[in-house]
C-alpha positions as CSV (number, residue, x, y, z in Angstrom):
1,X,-8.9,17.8,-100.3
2,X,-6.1,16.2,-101.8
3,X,-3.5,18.6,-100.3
4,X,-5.6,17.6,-96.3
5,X,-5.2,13.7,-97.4
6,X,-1.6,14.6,-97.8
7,X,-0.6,16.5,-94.9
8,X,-2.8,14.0,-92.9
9,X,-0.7,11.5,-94.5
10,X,2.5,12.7,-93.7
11,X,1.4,13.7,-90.4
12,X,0.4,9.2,-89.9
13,X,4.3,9.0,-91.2
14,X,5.8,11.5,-89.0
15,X,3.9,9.8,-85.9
16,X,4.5,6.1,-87.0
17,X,8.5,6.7,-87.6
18,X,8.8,8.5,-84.3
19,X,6.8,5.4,-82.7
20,X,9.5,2.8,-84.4
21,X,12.4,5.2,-83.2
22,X,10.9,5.3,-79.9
23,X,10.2,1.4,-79.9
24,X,13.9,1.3,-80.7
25,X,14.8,3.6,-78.0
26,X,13.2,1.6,-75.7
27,X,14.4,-1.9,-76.3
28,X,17.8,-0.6,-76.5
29,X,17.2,0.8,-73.1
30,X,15.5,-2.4,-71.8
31,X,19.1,-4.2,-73.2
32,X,21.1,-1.3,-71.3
33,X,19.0,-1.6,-68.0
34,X,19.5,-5.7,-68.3
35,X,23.1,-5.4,-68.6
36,X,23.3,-2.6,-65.8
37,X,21.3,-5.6,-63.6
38,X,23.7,-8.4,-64.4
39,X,26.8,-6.3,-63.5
40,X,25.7,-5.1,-60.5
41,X,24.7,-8.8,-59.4
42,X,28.3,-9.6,-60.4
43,X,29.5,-6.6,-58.4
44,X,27.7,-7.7,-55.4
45,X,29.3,-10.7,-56.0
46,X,32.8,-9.4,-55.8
47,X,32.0,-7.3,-52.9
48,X,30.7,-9.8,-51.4
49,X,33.7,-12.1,-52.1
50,X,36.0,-9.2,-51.4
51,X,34.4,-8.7,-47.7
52,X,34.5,-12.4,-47.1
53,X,38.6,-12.2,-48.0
54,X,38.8,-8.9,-45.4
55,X,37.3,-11.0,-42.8
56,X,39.5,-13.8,-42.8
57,X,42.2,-11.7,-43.1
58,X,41.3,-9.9,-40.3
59,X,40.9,-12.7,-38.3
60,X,44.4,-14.0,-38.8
61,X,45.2,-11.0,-37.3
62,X,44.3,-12.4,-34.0
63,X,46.8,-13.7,-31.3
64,X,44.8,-16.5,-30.8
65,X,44.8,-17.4,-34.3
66,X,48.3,-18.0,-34.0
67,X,47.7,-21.0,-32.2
68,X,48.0,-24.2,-33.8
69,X,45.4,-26.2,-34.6
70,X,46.5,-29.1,-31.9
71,X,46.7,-26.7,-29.1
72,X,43.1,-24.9,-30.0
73,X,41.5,-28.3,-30.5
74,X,42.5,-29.1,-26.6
75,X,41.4,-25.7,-25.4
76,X,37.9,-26.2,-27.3
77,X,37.8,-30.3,-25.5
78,X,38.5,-28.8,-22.1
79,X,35.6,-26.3,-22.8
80,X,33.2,-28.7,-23.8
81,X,34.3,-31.3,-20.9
82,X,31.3,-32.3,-19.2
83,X,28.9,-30.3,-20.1
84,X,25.5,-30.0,-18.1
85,X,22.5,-29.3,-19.5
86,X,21.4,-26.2,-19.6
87,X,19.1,-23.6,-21.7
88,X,22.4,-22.1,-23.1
89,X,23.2,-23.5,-26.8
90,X,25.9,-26.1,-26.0
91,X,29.4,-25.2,-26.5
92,X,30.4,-27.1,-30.0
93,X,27.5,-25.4,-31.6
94,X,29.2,-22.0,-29.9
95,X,32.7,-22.7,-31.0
96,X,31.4,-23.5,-34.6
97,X,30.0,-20.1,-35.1
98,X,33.0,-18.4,-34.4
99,X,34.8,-18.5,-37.5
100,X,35.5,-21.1,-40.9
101,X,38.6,-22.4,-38.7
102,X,37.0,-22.7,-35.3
103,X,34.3,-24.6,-37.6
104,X,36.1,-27.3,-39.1
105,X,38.4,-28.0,-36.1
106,X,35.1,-28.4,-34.0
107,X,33.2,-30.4,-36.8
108,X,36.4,-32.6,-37.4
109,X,36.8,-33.0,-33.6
110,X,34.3,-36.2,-32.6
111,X,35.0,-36.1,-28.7
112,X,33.7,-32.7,-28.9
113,X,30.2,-33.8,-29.8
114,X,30.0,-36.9,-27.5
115,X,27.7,-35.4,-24.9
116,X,24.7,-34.0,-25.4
117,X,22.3,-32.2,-22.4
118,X,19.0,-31.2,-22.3
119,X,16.4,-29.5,-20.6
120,X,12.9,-31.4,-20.8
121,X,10.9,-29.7,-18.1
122,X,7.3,-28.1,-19.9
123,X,8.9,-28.4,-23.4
124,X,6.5,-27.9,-26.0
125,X,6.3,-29.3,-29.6
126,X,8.0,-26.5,-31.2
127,X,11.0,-27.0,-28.4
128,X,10.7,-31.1,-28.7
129,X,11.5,-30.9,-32.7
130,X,14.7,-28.7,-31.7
131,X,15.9,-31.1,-29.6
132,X,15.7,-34.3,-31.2
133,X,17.6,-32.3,-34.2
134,X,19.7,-31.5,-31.6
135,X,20.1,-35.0,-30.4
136,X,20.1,-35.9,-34.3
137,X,23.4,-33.4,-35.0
138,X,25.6,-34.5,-31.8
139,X,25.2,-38.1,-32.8
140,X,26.4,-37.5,-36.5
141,X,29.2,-35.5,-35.1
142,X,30.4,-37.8,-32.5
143,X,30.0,-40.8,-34.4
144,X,33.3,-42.1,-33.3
145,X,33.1,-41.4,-29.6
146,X,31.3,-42.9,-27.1
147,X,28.1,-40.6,-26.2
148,X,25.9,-39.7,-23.1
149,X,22.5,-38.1,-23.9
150,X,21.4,-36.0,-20.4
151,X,17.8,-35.5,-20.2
152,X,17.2,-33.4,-17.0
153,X,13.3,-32.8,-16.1
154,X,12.7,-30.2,-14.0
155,X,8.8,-30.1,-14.2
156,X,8.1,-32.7,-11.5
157,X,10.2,-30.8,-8.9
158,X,8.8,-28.5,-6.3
159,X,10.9,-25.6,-5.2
C-alpha cells in the first residue's frame, strides 16, 4: 500500500511539475506572441511610412510638378473660374484630392473657394445635409474673397 501511495505520489509530482513548466511555456509564449504583435504594428508602420515617401517621390517625378507653385495656383483659378452648378464634385474639392501639394496650394488659395453651385431640384435629406456642409466648407475656404452661392432648381421645369 505504501509503495501505491508512493508511486501515486510521484506520479501527482511528475504531473504538477510538467503543468508549472507548461504554465511557463505558455506565458513565455504569450510574451513572445505580444512582442511579435507590437513589431509588426511598428512594421506596418514603417511600411506604411516608407510607401507614403515612394509616393511623393514619385510624384516629383512629374513634369507638371515642376511647375511653380505661382504658375499651378493660376492654372487651378482658371479651372475653377465660374463654375456652374452641376452634379459633378466642384473643382477645388477635385484639385485637393490630387496630391499633399495640389492640397495646400488649393486650401491656401481663397479665390478658389469663392463660388459655390448647387443643384436643388428633388434633393432629399440625406443630399440637403451634404450640401449645406458643402456650403459650410467653401465659405471657411474663401473667407477672404467675396462669394456667390448658385442654387439652381430644376424640379419646377417642364421639359
Amino acid at each position: 500500500m505504501r509503495a501505491l501511495k508512493r508511486s501515486y505520489t510521484t506520479q501527482e509530482q511528475k504531473a504538477e511539475a510538467e503543468v508549472r513548466m507548461l504554465e511557463l511555456r505558455l506565458r513565455e509564449t504569450k510574451q513572445e506572441l505580444s512582442n511579435m504583435i507590437r513589431n509588426g504594428k511598428t512594421i506596418s508602420q514603417t511600411i506604411l511610412q516608407m510607401e507614403g515617401t515612394i509616393n511623393d517621390l514619385r510624384s516629383t517625378l512629374s513634369p507638371i510638378d515642376a511647375l511653380p507653385s505661382e504658375i499651378l495656383s493660376q492654372i487651378f483659378a482658371e479651372l475653377c473660374k465660374d463654375e456652374i452648378a452641376s452634379n459633378q464634385k466642384p473643382s477645388p474639392l477635385i484639385l485637393s484630392g490630387v496630391c499633399s501639394r495640389w492640397r495646400s496650394l488649393v486650401i491656401a488659395e481663397s479665390s478658389l473657394w469663392k463660388h459655390v453651385g448647387i443643384e436643388a431640384g428633388h434633393m432629399d435629406s440625406n443630399e440637403s445635409t451634404s450640401y449645406a456642409q458643402l456650403i459650410q466648407l467653401f465659405m471657411e475656404r474663401g473667407r477672404r474673397s467675396q462669394q456667390t452661392l448658385t442654387i439652381d432648381d430644376w424640379s419646377n421645369s417642364s421639359d
